[in-house]
MIMARLUM-956020 format. One record per residue (C-alpha): x, y, z; residue in three letters; residue number from 1. Coordinates in nm, 4 decimals, padded with zeros to 6 digits. Layout:
NODE       c1       c2       c3 resn resi
NODE        X        Y        Z  Ala  NUM
...
//
This chain:
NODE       c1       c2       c3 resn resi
NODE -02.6867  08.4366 -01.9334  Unk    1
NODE -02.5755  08.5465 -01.6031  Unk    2
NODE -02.6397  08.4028 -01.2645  Unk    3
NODE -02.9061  08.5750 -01.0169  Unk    4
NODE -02.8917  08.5645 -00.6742  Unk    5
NODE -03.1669  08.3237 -00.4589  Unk    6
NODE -03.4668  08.5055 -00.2693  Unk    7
NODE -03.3852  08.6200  00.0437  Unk    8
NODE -03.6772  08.3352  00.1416  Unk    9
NODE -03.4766  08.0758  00.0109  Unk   10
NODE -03.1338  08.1903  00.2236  Unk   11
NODE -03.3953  08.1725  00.5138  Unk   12
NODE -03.5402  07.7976  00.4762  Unk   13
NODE -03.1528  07.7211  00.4549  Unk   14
NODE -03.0813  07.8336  00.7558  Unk   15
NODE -03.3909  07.6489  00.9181  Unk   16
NODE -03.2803  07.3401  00.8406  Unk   17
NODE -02.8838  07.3520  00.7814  Unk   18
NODE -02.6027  07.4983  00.9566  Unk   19
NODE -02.4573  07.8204  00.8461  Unk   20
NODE -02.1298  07.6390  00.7159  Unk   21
NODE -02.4201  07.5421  00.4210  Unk   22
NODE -02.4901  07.8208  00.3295  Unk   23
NODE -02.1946  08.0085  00.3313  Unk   24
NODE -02.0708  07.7798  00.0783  Unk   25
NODE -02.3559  07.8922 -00.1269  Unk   26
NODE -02.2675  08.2812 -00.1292  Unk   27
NODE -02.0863  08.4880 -00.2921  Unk   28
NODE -01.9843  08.8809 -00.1670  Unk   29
NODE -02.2367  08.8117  00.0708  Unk   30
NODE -02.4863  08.6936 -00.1972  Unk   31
NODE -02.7093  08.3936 -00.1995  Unk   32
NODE -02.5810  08.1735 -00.5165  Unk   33
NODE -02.6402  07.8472 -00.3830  Unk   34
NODE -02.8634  07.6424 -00.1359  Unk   35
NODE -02.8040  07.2500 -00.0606  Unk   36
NODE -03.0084  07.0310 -00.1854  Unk   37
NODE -02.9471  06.6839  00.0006  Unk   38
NODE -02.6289  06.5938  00.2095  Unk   39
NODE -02.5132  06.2255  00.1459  Unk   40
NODE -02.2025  06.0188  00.1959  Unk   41
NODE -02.2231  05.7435  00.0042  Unk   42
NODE -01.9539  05.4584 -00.0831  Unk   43
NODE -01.7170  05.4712  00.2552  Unk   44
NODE -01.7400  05.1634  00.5119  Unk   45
NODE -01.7575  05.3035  00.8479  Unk   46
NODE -01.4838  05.0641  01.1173  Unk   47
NODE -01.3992  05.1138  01.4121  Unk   48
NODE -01.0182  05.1636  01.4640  Unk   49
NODE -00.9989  05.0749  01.7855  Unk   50
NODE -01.2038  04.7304  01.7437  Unk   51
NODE -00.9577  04.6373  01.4594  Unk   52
NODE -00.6597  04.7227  01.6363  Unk   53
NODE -00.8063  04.4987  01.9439  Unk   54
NODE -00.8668  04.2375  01.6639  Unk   55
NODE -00.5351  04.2786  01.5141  Unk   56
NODE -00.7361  04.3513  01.1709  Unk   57
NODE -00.5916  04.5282  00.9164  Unk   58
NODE -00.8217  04.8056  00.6710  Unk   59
NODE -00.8439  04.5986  00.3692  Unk   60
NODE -00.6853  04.8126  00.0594  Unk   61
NODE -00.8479  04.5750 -00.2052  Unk   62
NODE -01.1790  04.4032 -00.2836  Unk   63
NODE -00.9789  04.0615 -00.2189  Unk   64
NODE -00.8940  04.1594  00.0729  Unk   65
NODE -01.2466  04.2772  00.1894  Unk   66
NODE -01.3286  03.9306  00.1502  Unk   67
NODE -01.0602  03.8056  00.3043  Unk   68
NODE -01.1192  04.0081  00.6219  Unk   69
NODE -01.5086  03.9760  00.6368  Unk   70
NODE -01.4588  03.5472  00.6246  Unk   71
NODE -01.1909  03.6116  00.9331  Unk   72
NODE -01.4354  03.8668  01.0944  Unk   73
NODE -01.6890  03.5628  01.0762  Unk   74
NODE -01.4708  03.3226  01.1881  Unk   75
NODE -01.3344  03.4342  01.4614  Unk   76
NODE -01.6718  03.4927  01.5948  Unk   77
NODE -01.8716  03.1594  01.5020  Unk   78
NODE -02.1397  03.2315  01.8236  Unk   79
NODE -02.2662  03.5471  01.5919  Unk   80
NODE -02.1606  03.7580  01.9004  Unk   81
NODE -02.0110  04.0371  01.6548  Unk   82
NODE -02.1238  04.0270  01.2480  Unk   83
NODE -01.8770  04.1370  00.9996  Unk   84
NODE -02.1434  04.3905  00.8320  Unk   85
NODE -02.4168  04.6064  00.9410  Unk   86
NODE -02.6506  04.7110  00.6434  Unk   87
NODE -02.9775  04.8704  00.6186  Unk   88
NODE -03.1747  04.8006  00.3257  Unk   89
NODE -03.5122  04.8507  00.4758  Unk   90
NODE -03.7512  05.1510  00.3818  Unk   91
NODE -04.1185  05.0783  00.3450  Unk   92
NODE -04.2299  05.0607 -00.0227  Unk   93
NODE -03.8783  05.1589 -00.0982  Unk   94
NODE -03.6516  04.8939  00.0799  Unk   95
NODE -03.3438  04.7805 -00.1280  Unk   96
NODE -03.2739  05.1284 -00.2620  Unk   97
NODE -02.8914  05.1381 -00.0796  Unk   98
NODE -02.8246  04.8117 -00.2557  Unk   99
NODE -02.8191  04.9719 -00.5547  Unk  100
NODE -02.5289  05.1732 -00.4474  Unk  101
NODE -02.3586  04.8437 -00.3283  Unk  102
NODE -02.4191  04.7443 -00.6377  Unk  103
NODE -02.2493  05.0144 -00.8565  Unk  104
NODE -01.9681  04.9689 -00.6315  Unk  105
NODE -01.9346  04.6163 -00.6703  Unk  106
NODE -01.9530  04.6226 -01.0250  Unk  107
NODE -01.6306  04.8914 -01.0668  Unk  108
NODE -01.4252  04.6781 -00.7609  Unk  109
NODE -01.4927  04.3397 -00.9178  Unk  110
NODE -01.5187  04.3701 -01.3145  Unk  111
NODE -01.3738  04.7601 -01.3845  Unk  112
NODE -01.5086  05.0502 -01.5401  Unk  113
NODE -01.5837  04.9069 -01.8682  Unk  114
NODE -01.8311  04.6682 -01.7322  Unk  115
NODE -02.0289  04.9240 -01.4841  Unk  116
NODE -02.0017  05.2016 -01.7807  Unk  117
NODE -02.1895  04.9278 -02.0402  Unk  118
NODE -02.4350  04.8825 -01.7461  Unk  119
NODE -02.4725  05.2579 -01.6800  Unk  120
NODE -02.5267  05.3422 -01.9993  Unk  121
NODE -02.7967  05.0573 -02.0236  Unk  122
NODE -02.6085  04.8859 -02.3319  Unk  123
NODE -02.6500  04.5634 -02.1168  Unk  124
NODE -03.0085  04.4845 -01.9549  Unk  125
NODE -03.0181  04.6054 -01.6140  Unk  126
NODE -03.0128  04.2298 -01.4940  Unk  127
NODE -02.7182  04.1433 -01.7180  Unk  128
NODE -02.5174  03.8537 -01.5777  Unk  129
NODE -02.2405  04.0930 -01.4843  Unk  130
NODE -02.5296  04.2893 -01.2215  Unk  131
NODE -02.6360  03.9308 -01.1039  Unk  132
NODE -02.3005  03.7907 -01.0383  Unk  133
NODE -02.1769  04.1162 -00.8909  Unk  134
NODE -02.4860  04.0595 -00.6262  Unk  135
NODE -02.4243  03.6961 -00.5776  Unk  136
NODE -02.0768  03.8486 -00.4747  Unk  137
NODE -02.2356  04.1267 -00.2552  Unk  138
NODE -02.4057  03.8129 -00.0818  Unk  139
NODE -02.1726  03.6053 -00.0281  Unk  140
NODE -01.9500  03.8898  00.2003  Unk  141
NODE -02.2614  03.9987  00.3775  Unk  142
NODE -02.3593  03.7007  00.4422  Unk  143
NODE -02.0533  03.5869  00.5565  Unk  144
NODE -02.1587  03.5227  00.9063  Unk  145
NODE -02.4170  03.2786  00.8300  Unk  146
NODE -02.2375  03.0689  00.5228  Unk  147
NODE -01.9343  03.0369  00.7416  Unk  148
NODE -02.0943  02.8103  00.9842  Unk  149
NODE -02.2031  02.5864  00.6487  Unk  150
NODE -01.8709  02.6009  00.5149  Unk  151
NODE -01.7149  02.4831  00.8580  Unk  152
NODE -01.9862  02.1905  00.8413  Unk  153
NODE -01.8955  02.1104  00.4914  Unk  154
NODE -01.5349  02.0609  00.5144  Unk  155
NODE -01.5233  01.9190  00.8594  Unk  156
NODE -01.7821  01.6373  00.7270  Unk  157
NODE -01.5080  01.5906  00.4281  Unk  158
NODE -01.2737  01.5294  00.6670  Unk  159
NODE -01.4478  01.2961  00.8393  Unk  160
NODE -01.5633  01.1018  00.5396  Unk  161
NODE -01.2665  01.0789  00.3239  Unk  162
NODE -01.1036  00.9059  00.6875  Unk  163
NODE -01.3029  00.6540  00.7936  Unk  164
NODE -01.4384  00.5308  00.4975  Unk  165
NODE -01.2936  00.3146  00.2156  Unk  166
NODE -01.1594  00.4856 -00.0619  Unk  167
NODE -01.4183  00.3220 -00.2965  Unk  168
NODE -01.7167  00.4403 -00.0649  Unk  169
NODE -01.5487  00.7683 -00.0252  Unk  170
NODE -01.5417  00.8040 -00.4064  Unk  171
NODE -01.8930  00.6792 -00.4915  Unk  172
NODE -01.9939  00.9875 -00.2084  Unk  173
NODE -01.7703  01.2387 -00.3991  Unk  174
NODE -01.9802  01.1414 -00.7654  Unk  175
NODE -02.2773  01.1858 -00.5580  Unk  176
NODE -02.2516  01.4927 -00.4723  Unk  177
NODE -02.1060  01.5942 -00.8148  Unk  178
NODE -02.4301  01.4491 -00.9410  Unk  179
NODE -02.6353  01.6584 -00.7472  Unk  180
NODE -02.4302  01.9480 -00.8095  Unk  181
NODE -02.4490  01.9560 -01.1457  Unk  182
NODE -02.8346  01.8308 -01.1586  Unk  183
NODE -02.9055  02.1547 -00.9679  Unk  184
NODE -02.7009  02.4076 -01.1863  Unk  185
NODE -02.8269  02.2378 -01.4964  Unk  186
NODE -03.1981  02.2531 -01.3966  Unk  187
NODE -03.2063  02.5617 -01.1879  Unk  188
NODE -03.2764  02.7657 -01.4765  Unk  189
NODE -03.2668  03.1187 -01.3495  Unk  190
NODE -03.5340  03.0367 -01.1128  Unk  191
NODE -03.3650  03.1551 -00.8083  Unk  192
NODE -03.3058  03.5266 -01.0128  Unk  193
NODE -03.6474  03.5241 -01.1112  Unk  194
NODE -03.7886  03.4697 -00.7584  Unk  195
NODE -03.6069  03.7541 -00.5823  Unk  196
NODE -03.7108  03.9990 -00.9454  Unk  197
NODE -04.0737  03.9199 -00.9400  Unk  198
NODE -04.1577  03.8684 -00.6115  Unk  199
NODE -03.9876  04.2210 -00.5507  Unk  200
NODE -04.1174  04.3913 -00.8574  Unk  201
NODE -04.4888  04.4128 -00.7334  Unk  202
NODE -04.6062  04.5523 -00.4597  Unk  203
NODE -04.9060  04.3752 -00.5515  Unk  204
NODE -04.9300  04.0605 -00.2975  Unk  205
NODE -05.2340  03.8821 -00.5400  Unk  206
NODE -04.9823  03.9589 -00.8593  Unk  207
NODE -04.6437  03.8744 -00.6977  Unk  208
NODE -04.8078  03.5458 -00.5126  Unk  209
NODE -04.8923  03.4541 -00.8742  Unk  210
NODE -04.5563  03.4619 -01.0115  Unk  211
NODE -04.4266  03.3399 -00.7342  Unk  212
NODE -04.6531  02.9902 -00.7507  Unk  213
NODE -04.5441  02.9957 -01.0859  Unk  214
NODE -04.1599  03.0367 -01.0634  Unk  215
NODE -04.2444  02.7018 -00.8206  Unk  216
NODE -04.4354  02.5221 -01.0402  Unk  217
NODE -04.1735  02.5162 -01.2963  Unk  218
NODE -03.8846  02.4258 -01.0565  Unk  219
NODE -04.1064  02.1383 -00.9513  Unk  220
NODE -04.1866  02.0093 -01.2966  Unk  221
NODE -03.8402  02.0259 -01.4343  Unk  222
NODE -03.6872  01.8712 -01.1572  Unk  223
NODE -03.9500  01.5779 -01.1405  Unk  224
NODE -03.8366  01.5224 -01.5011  Unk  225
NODE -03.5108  01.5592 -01.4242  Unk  226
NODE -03.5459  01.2804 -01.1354  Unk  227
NODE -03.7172  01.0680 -01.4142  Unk  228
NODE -03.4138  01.0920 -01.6880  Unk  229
NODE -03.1464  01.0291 -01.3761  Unk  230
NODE -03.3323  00.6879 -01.2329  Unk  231
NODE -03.3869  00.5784 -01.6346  Unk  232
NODE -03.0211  00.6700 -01.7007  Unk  233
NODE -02.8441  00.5423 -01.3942  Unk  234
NODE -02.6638  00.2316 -01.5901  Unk  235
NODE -02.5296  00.4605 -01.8519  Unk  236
NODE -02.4240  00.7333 -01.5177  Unk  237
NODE -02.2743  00.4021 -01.3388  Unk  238
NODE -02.0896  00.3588 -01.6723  Unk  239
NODE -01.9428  00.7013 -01.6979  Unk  240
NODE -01.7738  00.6811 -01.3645  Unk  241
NODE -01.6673  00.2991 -01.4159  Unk  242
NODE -01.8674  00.2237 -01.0919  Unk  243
NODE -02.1305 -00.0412 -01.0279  Unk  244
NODE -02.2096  00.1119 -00.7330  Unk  245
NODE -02.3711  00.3988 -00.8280  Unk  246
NODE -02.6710  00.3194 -00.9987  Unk  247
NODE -02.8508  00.1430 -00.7496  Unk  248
NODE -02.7756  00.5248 -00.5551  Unk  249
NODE -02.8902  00.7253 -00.8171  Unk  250
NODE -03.2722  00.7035 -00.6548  Unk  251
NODE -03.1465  00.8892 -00.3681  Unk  252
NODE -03.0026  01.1214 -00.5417  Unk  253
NODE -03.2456  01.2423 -00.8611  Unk  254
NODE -03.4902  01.4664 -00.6231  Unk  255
NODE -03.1498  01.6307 -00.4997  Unk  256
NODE -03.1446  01.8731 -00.7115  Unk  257
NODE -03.4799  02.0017 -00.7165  Unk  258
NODE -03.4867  02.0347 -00.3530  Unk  259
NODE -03.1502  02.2400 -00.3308  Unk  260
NODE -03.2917  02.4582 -00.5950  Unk  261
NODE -03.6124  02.5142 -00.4059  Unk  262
NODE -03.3949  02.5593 -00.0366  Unk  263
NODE -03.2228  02.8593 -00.2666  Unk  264
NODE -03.5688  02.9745 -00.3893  Unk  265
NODE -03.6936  03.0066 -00.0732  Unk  266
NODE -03.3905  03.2073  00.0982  Unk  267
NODE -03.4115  03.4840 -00.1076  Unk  268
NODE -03.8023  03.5199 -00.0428  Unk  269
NODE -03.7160  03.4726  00.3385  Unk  270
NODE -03.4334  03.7165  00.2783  Unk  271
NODE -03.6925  03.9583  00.0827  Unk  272
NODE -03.9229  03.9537  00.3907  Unk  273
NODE -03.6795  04.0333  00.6338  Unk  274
NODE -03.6259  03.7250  00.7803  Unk  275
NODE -03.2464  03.6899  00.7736  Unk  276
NODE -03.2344  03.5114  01.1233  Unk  277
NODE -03.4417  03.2278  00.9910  Unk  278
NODE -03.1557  03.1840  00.7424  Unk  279
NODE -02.9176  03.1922  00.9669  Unk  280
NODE -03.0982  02.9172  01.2541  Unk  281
NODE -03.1351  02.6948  00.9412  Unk  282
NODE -02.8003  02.6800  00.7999  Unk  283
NODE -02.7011  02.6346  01.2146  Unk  284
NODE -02.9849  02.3440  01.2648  Unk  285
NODE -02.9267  02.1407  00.9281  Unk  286
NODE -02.5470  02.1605  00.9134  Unk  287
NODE -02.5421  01.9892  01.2609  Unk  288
NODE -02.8167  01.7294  01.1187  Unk  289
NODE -02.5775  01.6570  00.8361  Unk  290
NODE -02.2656  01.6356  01.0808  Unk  291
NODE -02.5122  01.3986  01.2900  Unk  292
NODE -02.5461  01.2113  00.9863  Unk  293
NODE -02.1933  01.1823  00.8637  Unk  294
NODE -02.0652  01.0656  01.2123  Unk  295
NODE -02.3830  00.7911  01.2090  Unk  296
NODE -02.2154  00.7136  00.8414  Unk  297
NODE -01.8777  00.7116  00.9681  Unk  298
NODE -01.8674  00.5137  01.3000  Unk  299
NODE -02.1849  00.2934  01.3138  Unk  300
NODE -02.2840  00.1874  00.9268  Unk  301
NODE -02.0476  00.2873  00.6623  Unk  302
NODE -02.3245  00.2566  00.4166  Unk  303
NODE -02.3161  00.5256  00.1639  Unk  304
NODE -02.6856  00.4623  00.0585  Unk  305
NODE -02.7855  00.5287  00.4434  Unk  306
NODE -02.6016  00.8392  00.4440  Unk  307
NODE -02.7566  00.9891  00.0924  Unk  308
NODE -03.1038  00.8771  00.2231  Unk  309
NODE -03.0697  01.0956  00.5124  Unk  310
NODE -02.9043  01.3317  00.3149  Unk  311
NODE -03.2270  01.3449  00.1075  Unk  312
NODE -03.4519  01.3675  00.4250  Unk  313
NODE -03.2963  01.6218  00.5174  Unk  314
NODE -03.3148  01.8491  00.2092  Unk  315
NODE -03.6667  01.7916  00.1841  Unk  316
NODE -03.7095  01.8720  00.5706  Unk  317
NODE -03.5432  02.1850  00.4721  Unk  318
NODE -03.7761  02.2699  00.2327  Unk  319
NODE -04.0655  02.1613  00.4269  Unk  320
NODE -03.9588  02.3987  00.6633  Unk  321
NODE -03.9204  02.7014  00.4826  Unk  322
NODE -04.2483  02.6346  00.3327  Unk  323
NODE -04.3659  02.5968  00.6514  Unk  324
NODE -04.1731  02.9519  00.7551  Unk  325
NODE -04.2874  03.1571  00.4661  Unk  326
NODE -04.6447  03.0782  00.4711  Unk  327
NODE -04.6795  03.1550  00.8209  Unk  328
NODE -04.4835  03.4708  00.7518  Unk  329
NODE -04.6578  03.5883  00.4351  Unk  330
NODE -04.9028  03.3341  00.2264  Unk  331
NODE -04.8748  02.9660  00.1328  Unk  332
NODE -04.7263  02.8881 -00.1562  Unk  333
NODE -04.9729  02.6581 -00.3869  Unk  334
NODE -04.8652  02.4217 -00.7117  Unk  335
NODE -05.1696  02.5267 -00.8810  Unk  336
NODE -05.2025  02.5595 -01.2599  Unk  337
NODE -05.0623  02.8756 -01.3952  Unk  338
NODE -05.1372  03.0750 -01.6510  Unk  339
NODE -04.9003  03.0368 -01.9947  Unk  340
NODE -04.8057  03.3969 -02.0066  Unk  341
NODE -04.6601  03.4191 -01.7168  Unk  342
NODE -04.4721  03.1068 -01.7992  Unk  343
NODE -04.3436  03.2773 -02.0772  Unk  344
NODE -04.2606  03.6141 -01.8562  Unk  345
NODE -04.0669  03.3761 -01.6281  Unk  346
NODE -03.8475  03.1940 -01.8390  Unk  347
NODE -03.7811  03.5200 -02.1049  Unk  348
NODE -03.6255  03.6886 -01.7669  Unk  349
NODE -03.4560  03.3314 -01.6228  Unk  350
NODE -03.3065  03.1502 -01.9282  Unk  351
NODE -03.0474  03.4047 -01.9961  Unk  352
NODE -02.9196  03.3535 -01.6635  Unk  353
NODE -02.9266  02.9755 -01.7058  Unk  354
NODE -02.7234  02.9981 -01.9469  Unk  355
NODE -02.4509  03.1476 -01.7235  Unk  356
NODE -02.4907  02.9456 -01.4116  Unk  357
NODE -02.4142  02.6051 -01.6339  Unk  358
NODE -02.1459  02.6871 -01.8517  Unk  359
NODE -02.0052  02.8672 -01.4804  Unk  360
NODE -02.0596  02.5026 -01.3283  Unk  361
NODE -01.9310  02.3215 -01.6204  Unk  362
NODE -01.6399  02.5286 -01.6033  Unk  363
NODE -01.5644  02.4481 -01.2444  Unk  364
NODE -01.6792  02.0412 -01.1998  Unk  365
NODE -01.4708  02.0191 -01.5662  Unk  366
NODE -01.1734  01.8864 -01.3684  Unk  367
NODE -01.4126  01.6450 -01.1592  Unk  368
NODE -01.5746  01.5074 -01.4927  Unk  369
NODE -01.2859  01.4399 -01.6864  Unk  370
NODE -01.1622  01.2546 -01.3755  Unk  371
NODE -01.4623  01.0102 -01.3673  Unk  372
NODE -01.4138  00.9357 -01.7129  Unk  373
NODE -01.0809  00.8144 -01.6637  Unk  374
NODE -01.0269  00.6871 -01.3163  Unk  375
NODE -01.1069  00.4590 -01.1133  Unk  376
NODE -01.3384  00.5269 -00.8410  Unk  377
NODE -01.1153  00.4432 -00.5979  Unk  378
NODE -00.8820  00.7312 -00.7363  Unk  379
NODE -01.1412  00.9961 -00.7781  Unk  380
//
């Protein structure tokens, strides 16, 4: 066929609303071929030069080094004075629509063509574990800002630890927290994925509220079970690590990881509400309450037991108060009974993400594991 030129009418609502440059681009001897549809720039990061040279940064050339360069960004401003990213995500019923573009982006920088054309071409579920991780990723760098000041906490109270107290009390801490580690990856179950997809999905508040009480429901009962089979297995956990300390610790431990799954649970709904300061003055508050409580550990008591019971206080302050947060913010969220198909909704979406996040943890604590088996706890 051949190609006719636009109305004259059409040339005319171009030139209402674009520059001529448009459509000129659009013509042809003078004739009107062509008229612009949308004008987007998508996939460039927009830096100022003279704020990096100032900085001494250099434009990062790699994904690696994006990360690199967005933890020093972070760093070198710990008062929040100046954030490594500025993103908007928000747009009434449509907010999160740029994220998907982060998201295609992320998926070709991190895992390569092959992985974002399976996922393009829908051969892999739109919430494969490739999409999730590559989000987790996108999270981690834009969040950068707020997890630094956690991170800082974490290894100074390390530090602090591993000095002043023995190296058997040091080592009996270090299981601990393994313990907890693990009891979270093993029992979060998706949860925190399924949170963030159905309380998104709907823009129904009655429907999404439901799902939402749900998702919690289920974190709570698994990880009062999970408390249950730690305290009744604490002898044979004591065993495993060779230490006869531990047991009688294991109480202050078992509700650990429910309560770090339900802190992550409830970021990503204050996240989804635009509430990303909240976050933020948490991680700020609590990581000073836990340095308070590591220097109480380290120069008054030197009782590990004292230090993972106000460990546990604090976790379940922290989840008190985002409770607290969210239903002033939106509605309270109620363990009431829910309803067995959406129990079944939940776990079809979650469990294949389970899946992932413990064999990823396994993979990691491996190391950690095989150590407690075979040292002493003095060594570990």
């Amino acid at each position: 066929g051949r190609i006719v030129p636009l109305p004259e009418a059409v040339g005319a609502n171009t030139e209402l609303g674009w520059d001529r440059i448009w459509s000129d681009a659009g013509r042809v001897d003078g004739e009107l071929y062509g008229a612009p549809l949308m004008a987007s720039l998508k996939s460039f990061i927009w830096y100022s030069p003279v704020a990096f040279e100032r900085a001494g940064y250099e434009v990062p050339t790699t994904w690696d080094e994006l990360v690199e360069l967005t933890d020093r960004v972070a760093a070198d401003h710990p008062d929040g004075s100046v954030a490594p990213w500025c993103l908007g995500a928000a747009d009434g019923a449509t907010t999160g629509w740029p994220v998907s573009d982060w998201l295609e982006d992320g998926l070709l920088a991190i895992h390569g063509t092959g992985a974002y054309d399976q996922w393009a071409s829908h051969d892999v579920p739109v919430d494969a574990p490739v999409a999730v991780s590559t989000l987790d990723s996108l999270d981690s760098l834009l969040l950068a800002s707020v997890k630094i000041v956690t991170l800082g906490s974490t290894m100074a109270n390390t530090m602090i630890l591993s000095r002043s107290l023995s190296l058997e009390a040091y080592g009996t801490y270090a299981q601990g927290v393994l313990l907890v580690a693990l009891g979270a990856d093993a029992t979060v179950l998706g949860l925190v994925d399924a949170v963030n997809y159905f309380f998104n999905r709907d823009r129904r508040q009655d429907v999404a509220r439901e799902y939402v009480n749900s998702i919690f429901v289920i974190q709570t009962a698994v990880g009062l079970v999970t408390a249950v089979l730690l305290v009744a297995l604490r002898g044979a956990i004591g065993g495993y690590f060779s230490n006869p300390m531990l047991p009688a610790l294991v109480v202050l431990l078992a509700l650990r990881p429910m309560l770090t799954n339900m802190t992550s649970m409830f970021q990503v709904l204050i996240m989804s509400i635009g509430r990303a300061k909240a976050i933020a003055i948490r991680n700020i508050v609590f990581s000073a309450l836990k340095f308070t409580a590591v220097l109480i550990t380290a120069l008054l008591t030197s009782s590990i037991a004292v230090l993972f019971a106000m460990l546990l206080a604090l976790d379940a302050l922290s989840v008190l108060w985002f409770w607290d947060c969210f239903r002033r913010w939106k509605y309270m969220i109620r363990l009431i009974r829910p309803r067995w198909d959406r129990i079944r909704e939940i776990l079809a979406f979650s469990l294949p993400m389970a899946v992932y996040v413990l064999t990823a943890s396994l993979m990691r604590q491996v190391g950690e594991l095989v150590i407690g088996m075979h040292e002493s706890t003095q060594r570990y």
